[in-house]
PDB file of N, CA, C, O and CB in Angstrom:
ATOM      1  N   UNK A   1       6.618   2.838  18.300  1.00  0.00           N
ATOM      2  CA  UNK A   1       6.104   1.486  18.184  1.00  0.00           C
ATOM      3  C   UNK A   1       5.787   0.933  19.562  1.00  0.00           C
ATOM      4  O   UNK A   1       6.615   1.109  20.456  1.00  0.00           O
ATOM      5  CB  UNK A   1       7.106   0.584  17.457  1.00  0.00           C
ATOM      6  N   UNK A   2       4.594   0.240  19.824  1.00  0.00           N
ATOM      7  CA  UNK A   2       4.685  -0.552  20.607  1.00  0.00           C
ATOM      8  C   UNK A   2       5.075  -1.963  21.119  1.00  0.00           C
ATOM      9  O   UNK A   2       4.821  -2.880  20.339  1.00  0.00           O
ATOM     10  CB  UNK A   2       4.120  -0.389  20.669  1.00  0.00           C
ATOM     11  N   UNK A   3       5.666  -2.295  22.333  1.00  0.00           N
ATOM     12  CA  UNK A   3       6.393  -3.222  21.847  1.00  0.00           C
ATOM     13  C   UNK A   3       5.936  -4.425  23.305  1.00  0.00           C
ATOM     14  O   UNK A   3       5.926  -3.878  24.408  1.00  0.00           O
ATOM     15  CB  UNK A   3       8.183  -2.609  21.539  1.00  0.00           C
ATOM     16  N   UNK A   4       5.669  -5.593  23.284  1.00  0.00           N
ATOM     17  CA  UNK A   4       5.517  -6.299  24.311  1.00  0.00           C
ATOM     18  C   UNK A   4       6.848  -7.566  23.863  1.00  0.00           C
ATOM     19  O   UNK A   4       7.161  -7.985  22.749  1.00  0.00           O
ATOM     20  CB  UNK A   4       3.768  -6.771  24.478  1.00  0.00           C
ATOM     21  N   UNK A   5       7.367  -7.888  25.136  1.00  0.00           N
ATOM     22  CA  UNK A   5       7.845  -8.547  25.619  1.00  0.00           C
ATOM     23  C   UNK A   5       7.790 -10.255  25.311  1.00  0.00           C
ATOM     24  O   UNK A   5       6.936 -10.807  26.005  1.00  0.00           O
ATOM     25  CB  UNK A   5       7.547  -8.069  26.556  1.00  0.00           C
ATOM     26  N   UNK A   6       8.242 -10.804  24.768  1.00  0.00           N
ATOM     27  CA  UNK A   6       7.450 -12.503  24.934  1.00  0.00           C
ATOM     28  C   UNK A   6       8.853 -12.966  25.012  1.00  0.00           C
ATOM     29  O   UNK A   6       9.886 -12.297  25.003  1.00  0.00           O
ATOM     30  CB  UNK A   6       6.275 -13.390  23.383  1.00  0.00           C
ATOM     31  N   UNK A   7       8.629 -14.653  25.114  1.00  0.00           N
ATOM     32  CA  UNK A   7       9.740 -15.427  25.316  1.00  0.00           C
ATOM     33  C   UNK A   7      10.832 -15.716  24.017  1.00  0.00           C
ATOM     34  O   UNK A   7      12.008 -16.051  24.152  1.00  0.00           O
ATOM     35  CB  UNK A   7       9.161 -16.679  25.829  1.00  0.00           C
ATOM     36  N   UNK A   8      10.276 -15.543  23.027  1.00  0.00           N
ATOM     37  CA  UNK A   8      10.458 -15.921  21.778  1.00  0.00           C
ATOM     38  C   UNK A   8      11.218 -14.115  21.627  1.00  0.00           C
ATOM     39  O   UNK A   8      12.157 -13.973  20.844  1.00  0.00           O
ATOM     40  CB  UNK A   8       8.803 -16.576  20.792  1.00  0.00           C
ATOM     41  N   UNK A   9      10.885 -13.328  22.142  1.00  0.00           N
ATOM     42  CA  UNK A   9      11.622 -12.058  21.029  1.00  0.00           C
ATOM     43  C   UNK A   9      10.737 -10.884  21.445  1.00  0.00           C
ATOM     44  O   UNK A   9       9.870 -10.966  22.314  1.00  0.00           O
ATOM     45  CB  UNK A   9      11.450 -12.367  19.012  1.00  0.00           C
ATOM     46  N   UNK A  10      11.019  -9.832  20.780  1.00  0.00           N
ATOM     47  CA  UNK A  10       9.805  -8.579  20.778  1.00  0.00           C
ATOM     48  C   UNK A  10       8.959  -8.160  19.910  1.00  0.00           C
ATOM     49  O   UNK A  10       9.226  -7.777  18.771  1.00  0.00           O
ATOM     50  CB  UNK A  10      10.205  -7.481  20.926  1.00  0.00           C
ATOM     51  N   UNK A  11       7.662  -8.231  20.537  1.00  0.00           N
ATOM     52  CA  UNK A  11       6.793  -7.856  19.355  1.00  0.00           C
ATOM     53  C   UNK A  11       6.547  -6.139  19.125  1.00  0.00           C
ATOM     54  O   UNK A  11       6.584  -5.161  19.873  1.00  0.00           O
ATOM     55  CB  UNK A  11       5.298  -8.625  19.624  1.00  0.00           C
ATOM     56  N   UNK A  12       6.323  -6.323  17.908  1.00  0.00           N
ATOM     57  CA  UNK A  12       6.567  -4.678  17.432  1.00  0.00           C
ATOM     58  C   UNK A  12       5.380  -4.489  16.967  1.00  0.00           C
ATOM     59  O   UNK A  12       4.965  -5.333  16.173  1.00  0.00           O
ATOM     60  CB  UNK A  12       7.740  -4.241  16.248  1.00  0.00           C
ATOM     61  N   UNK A  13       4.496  -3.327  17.326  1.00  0.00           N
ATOM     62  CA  UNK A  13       3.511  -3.188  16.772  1.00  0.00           C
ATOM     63  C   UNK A  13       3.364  -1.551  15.701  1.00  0.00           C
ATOM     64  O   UNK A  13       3.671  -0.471  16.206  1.00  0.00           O
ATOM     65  CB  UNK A  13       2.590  -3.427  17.964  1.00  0.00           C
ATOM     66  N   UNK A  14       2.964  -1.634  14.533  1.00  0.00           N
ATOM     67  CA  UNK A  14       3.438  -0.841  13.811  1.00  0.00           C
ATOM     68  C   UNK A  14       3.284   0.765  13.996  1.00  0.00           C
ATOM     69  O   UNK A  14       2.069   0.963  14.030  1.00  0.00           O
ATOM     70  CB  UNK A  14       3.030  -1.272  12.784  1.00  0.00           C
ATOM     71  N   UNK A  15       3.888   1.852  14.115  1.00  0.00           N
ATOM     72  CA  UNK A  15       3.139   2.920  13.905  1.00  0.00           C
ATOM     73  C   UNK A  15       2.527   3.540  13.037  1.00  0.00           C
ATOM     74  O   UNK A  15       2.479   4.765  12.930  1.00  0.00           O
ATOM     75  CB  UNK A  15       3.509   3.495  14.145  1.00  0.00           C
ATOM     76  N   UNK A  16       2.072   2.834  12.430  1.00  0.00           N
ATOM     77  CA  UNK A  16       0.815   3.894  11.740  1.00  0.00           C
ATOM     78  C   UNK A  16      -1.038   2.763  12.932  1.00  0.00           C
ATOM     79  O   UNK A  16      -2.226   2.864  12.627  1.00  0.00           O
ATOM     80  CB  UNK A  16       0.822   3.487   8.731  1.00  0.00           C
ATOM     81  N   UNK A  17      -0.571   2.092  13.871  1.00  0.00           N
ATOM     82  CA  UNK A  17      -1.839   1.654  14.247  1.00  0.00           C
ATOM     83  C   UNK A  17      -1.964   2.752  14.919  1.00  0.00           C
ATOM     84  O   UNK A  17      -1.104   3.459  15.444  1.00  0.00           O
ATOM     85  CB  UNK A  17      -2.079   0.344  14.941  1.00  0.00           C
ATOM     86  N   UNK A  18      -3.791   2.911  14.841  1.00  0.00           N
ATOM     87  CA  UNK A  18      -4.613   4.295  14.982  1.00  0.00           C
ATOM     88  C   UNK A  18      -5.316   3.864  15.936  1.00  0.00           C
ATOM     89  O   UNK A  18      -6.365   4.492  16.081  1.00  0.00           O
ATOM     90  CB  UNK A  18      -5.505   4.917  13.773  1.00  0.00           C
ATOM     91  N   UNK A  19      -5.105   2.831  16.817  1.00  0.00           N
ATOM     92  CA  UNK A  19      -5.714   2.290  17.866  1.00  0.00           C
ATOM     93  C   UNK A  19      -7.280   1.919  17.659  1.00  0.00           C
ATOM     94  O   UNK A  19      -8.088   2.151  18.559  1.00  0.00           O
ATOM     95  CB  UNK A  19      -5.505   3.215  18.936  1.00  0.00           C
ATOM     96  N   UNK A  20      -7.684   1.306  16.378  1.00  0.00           N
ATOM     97  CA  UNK A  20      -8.442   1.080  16.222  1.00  0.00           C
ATOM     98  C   UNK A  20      -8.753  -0.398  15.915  1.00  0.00           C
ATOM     99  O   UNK A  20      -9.486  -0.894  15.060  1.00  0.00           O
ATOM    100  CB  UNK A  20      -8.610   1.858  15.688  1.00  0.00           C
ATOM    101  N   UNK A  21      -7.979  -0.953  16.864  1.00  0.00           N
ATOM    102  CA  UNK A  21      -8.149  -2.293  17.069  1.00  0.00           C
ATOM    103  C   UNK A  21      -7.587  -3.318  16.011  1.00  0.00           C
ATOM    104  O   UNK A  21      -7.703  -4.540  16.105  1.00  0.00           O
ATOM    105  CB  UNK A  21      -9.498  -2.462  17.216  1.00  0.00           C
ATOM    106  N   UNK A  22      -7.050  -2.736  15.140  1.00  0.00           N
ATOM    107  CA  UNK A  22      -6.689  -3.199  13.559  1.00  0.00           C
ATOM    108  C   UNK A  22      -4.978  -3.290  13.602  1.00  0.00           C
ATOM    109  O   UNK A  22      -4.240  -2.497  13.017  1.00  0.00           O
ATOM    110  CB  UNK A  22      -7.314  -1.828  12.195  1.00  0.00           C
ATOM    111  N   UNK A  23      -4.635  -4.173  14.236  1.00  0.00           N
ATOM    112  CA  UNK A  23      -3.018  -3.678  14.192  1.00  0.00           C
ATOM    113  C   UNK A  23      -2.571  -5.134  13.853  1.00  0.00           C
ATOM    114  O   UNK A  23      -3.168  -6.201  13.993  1.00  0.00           O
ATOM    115  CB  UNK A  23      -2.206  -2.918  15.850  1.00  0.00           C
ATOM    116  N   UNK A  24      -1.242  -4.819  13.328  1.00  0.00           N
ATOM    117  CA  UNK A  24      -0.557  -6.057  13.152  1.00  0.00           C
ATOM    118  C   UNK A  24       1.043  -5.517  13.569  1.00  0.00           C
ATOM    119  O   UNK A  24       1.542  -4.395  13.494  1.00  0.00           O
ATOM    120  CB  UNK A  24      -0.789  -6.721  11.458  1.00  0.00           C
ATOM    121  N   UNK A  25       1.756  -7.181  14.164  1.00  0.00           N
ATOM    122  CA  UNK A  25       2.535  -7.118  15.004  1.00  0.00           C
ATOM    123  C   UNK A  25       3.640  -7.953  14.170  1.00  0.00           C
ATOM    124  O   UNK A  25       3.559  -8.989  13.511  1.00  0.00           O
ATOM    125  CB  UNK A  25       2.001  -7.550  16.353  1.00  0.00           C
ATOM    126  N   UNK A  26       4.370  -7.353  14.375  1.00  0.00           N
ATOM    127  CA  UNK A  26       6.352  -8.312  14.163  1.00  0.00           C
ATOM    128  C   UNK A  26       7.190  -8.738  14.883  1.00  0.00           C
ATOM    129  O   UNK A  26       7.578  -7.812  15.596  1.00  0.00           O
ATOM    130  CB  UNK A  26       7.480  -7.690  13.677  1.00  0.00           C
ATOM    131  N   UNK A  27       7.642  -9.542  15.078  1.00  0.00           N
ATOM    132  CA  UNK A  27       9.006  -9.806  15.854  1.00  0.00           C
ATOM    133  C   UNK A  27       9.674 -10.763  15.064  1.00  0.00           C
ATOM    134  O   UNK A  27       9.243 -11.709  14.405  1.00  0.00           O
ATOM    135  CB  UNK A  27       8.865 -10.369  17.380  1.00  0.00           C
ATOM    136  N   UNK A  28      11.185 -10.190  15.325  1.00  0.00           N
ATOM    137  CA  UNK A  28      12.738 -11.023  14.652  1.00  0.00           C
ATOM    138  C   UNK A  28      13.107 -11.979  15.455  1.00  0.00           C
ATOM    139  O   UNK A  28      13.467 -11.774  16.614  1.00  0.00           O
ATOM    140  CB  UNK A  28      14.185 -10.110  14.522  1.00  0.00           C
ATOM    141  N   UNK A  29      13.051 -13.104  14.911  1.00  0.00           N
ATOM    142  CA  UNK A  29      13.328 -14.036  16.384  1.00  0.00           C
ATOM    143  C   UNK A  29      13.754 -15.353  14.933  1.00  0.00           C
ATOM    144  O   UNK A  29      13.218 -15.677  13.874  1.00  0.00           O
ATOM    145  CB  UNK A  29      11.335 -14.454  17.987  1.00  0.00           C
ATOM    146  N   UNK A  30      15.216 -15.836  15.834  1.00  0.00           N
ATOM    147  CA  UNK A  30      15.870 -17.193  15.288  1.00  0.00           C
ATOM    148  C   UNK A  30      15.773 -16.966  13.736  1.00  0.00           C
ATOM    149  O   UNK A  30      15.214 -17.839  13.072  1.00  0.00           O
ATOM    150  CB  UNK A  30      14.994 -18.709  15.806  1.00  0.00           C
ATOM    151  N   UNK A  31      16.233 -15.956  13.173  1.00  0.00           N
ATOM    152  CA  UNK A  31      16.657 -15.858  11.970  1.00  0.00           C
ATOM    153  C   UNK A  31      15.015 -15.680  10.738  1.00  0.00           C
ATOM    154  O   UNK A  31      14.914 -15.772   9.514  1.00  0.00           O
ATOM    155  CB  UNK A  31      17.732 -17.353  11.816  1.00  0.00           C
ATOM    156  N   UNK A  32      14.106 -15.435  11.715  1.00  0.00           N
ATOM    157  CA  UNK A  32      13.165 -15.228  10.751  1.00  0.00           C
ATOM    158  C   UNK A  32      12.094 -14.164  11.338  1.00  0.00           C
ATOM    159  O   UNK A  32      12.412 -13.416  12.262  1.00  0.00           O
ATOM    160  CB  UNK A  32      12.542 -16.610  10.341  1.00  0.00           C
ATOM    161  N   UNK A  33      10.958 -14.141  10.820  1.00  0.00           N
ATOM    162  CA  UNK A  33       9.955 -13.364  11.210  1.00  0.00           C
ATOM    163  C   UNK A  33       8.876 -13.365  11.030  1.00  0.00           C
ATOM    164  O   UNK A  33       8.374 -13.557   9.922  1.00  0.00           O
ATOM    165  CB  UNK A  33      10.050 -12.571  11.041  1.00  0.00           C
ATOM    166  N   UNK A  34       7.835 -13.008  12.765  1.00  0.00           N
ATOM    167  CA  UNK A  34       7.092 -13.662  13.180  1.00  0.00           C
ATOM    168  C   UNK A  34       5.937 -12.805  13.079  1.00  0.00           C
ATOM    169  O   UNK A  34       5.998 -11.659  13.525  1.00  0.00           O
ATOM    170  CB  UNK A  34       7.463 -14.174  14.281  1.00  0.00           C
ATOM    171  N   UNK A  35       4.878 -13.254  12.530  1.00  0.00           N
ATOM    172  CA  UNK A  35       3.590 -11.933  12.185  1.00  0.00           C
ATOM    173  C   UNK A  35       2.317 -12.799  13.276  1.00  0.00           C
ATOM    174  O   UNK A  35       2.209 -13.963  13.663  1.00  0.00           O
ATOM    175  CB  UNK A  35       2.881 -11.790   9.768  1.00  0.00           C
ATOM    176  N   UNK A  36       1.535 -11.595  13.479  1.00  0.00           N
ATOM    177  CA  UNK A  36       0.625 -11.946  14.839  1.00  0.00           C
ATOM    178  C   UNK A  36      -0.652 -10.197  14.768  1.00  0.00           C
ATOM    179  O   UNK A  36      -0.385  -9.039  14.446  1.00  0.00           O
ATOM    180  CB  UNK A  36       2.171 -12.043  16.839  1.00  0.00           C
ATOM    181  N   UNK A  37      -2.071 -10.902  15.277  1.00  0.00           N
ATOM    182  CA  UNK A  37      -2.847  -9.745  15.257  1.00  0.00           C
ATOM    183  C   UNK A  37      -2.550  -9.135  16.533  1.00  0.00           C
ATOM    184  O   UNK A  37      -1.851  -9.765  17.327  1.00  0.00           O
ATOM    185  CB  UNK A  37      -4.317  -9.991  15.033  1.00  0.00           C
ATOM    186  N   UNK A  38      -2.924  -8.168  16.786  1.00  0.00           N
ATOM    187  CA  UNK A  38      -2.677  -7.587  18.154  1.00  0.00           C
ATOM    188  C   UNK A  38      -3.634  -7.787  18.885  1.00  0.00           C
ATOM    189  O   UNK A  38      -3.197  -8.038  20.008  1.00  0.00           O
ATOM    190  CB  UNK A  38      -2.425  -6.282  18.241  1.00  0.00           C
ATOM    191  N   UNK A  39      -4.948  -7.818  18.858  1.00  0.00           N
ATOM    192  CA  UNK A  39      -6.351  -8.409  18.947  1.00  0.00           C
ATOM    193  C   UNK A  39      -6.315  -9.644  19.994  1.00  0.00           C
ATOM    194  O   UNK A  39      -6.990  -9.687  21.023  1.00  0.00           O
ATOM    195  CB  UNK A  39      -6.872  -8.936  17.409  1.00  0.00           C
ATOM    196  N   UNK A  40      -5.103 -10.976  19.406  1.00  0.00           N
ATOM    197  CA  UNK A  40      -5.051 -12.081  19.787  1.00  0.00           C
ATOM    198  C   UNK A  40      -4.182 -12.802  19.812  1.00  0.00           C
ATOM    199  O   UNK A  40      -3.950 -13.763  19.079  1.00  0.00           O
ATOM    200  CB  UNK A  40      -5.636 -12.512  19.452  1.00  0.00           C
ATOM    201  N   UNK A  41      -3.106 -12.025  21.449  1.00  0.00           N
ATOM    202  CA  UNK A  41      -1.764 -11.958  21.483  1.00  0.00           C
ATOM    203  C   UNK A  41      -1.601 -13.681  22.035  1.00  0.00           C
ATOM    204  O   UNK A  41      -0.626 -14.013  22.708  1.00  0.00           O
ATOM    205  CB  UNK A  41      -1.145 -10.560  22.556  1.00  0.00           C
ATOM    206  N   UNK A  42      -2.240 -14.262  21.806  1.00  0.00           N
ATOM    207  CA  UNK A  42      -2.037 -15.987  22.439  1.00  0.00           C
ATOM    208  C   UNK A  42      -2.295 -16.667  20.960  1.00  0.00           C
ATOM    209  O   UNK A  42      -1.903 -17.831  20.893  1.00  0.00           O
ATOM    210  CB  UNK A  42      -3.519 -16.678  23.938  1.00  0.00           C
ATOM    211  N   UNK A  43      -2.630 -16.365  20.288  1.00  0.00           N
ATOM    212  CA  UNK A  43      -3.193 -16.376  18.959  1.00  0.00           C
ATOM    213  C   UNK A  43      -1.451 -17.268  18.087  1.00  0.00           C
ATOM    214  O   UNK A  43      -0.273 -17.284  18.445  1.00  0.00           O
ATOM    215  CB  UNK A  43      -3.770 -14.265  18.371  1.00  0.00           C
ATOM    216  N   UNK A  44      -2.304 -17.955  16.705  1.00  0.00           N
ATOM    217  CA  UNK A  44      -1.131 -18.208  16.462  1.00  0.00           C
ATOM    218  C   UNK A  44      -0.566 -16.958  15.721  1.00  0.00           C
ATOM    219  O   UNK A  44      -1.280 -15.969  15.559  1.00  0.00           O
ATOM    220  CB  UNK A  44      -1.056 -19.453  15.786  1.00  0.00           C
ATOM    221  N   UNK A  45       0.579 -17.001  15.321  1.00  0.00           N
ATOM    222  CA  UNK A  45       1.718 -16.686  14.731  1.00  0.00           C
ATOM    223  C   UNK A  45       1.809 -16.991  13.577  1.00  0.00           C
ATOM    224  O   UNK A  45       1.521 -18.169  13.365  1.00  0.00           O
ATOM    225  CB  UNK A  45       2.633 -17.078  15.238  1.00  0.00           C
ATOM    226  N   UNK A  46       2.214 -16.169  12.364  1.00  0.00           N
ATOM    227  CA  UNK A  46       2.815 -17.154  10.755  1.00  0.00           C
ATOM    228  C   UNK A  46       4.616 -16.556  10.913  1.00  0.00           C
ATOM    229  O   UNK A  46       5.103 -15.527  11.380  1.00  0.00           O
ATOM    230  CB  UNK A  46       1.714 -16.292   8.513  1.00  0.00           C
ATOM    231  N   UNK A  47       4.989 -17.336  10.505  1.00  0.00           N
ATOM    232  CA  UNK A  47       6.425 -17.446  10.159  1.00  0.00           C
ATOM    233  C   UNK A  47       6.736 -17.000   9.077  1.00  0.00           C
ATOM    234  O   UNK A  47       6.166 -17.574   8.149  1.00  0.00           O
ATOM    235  CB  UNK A  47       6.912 -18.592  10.155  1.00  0.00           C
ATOM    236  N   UNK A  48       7.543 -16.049   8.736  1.00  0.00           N
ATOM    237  CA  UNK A  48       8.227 -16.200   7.358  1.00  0.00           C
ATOM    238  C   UNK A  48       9.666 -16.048   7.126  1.00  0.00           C
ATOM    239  O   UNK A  48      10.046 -15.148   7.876  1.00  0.00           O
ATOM    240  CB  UNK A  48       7.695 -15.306   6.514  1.00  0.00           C
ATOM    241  N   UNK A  49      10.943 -16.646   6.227  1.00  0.00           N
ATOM    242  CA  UNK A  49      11.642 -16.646   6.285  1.00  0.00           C
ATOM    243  C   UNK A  49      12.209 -15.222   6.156  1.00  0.00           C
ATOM    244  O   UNK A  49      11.398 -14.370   5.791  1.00  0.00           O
ATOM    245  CB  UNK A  49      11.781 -17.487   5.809  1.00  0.00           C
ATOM    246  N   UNK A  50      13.710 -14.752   6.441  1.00  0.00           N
ATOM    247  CA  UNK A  50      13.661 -13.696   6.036  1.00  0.00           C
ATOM    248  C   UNK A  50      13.921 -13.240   4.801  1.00  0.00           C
ATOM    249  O   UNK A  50      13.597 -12.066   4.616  1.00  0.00           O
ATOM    250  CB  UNK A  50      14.146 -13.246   6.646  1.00  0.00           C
ATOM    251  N   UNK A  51      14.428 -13.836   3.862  1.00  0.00           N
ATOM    252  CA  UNK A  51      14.306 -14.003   2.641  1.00  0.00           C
ATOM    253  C   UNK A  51      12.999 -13.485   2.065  1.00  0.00           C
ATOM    254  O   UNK A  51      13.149 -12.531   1.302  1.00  0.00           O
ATOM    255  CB  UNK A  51      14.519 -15.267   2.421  1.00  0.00           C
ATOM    256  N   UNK A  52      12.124 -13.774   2.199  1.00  0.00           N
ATOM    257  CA  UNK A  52      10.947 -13.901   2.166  1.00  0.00           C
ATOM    258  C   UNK A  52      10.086 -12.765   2.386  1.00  0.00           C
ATOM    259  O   UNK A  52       9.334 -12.089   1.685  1.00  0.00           O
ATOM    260  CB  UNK A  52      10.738 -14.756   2.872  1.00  0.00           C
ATOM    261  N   UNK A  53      10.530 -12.784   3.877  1.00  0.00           N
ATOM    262  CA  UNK A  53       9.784 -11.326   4.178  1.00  0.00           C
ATOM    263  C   UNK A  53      10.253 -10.245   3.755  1.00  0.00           C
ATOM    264  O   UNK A  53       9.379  -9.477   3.351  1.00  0.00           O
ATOM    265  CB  UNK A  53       9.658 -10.980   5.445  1.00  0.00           C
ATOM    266  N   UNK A  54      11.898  -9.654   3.642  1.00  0.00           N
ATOM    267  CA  UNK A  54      12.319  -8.509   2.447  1.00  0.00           C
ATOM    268  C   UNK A  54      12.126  -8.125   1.134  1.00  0.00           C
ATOM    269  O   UNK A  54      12.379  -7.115   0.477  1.00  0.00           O
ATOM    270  CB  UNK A  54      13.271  -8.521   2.255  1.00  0.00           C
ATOM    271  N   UNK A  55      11.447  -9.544   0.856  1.00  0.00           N
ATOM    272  CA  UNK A  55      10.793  -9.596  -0.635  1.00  0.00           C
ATOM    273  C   UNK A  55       9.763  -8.935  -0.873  1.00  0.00           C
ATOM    274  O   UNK A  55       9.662  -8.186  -1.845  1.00  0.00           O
ATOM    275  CB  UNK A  55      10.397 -10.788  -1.069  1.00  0.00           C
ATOM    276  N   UNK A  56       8.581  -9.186   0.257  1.00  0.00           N
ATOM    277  CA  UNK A  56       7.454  -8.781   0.766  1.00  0.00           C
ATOM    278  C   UNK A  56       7.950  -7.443   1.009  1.00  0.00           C
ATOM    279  O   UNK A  56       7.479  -6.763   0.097  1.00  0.00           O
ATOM    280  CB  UNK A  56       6.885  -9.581   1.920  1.00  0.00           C
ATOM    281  N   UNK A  57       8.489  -6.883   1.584  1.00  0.00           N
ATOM    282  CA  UNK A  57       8.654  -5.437   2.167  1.00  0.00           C
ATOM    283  C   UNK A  57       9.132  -4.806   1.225  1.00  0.00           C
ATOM    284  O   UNK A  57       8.647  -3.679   1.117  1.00  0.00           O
ATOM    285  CB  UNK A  57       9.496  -5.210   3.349  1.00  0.00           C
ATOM    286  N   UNK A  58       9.956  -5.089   0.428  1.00  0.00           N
ATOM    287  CA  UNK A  58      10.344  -4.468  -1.274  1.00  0.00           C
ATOM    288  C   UNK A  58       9.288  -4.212  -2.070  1.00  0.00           C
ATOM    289  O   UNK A  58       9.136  -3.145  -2.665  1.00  0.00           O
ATOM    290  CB  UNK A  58      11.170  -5.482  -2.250  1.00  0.00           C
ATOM    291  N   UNK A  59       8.226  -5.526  -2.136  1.00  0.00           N
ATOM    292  CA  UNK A  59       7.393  -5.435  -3.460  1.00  0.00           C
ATOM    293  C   UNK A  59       6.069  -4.480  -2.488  1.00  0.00           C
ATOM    294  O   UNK A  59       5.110  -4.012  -3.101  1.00  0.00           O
ATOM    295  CB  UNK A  59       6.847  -7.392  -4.344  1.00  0.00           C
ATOM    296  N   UNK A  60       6.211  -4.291  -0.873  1.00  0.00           N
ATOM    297  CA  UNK A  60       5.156  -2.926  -0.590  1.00  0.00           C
ATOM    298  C   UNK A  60       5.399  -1.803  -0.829  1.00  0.00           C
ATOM    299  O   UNK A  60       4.556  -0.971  -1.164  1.00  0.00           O
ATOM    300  CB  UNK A  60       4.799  -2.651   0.585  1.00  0.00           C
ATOM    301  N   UNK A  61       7.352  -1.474  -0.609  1.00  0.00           N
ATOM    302  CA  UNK A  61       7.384  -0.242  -1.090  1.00  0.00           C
ATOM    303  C   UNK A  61       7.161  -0.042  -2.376  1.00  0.00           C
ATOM    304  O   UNK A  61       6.758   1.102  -2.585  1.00  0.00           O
ATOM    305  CB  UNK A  61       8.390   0.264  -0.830  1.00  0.00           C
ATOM    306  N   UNK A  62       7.283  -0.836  -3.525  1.00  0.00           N
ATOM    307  CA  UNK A  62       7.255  -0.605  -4.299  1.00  0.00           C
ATOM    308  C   UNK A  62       5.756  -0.434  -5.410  1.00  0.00           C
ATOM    309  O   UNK A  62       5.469  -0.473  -6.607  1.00  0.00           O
ATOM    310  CB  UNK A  62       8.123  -1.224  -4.337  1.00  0.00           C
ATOM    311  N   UNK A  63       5.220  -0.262  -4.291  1.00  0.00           N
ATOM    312  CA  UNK A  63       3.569  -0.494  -4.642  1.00  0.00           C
ATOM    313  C   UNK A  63       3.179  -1.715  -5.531  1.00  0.00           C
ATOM    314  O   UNK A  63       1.978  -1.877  -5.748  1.00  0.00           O
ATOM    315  CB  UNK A  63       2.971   0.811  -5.482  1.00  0.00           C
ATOM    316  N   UNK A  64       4.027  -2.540  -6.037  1.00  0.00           N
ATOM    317  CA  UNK A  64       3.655  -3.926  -6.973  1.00  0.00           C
ATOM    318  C   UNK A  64       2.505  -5.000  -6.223  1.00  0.00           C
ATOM    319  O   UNK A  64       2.042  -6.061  -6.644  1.00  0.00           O
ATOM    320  CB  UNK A  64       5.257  -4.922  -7.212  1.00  0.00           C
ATOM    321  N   UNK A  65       2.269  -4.294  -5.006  1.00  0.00           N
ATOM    322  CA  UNK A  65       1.087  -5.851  -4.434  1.00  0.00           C
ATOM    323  C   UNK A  65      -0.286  -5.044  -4.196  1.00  0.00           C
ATOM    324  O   UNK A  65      -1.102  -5.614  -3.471  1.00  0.00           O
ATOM    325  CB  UNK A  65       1.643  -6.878  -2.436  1.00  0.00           C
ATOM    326  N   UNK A  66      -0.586  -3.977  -4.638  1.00  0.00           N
ATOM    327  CA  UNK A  66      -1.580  -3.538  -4.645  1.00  0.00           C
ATOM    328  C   UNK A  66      -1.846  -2.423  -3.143  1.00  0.00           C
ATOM    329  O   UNK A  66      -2.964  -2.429  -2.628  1.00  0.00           O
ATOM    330  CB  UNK A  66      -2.389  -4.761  -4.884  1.00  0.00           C
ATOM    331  N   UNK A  67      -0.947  -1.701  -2.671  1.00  0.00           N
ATOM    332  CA  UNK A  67      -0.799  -1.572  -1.739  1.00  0.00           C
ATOM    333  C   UNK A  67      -0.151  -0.547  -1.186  1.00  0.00           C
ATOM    334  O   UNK A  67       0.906  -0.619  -0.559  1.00  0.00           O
ATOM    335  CB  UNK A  67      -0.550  -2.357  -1.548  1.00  0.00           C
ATOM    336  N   UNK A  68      -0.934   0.641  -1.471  1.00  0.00           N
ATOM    337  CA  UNK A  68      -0.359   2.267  -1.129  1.00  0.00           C
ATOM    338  C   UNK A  68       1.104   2.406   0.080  1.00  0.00           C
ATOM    339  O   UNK A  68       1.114   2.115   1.276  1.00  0.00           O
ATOM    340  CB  UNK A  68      -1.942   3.228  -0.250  1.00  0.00           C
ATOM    341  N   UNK A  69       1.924   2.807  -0.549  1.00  0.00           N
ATOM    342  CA  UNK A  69       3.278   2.298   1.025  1.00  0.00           C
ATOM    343  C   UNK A  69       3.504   3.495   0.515  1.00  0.00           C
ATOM    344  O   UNK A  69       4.420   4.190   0.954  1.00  0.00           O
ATOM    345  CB  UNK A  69       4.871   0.752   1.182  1.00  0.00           C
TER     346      UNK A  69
END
C-alpha cells in the first residue's frame, strides 16, 4: 500500500491501484474513516463512521452492492 503522511492520520492507498490514476485512499483517524481520491490530495474528504464503514466493507465482500470483491 501506499501510504502518505498528513496531519490528521495516514492515508492508505489501496493495492489493487494499477497506477492508472484511478485510486482511492483511506485513513483511520479519531474513531472514524476518512475516504479521498488520490488524484486530489487537498481535495475534500467524506467521513464515515466506523460503524458504517464495516457495514460497507461486509456488504463488498459479500458481493450484495453490486460489486465483484
Amino acid at each position: 500500500m501506499g501510504r502518505a503522511t498528513t496531519p490528521d492520520g495516514i492515508w492508505r492507498k489501496s493495492s489493487y491501484s494499477s497506477g492508472n490514476g484511478q485510486c482511492f485512499e483511506i485513513a483511520v483517524r479519531r474513531g472514524a474513516v476518512a475516504t479521498r481520491d488520490s488524484k486530489d490530495l487537498t481535495g475534500a474528504a467524506l467521513t464515515f463512521g466506523v460503524d458504517a464503514w464495516s457495514a460497507f466493507v461486509v456488504g463488498l465482500r459479500a458481493g450484495g452492492l453490486g460489486v465483484a470483491g
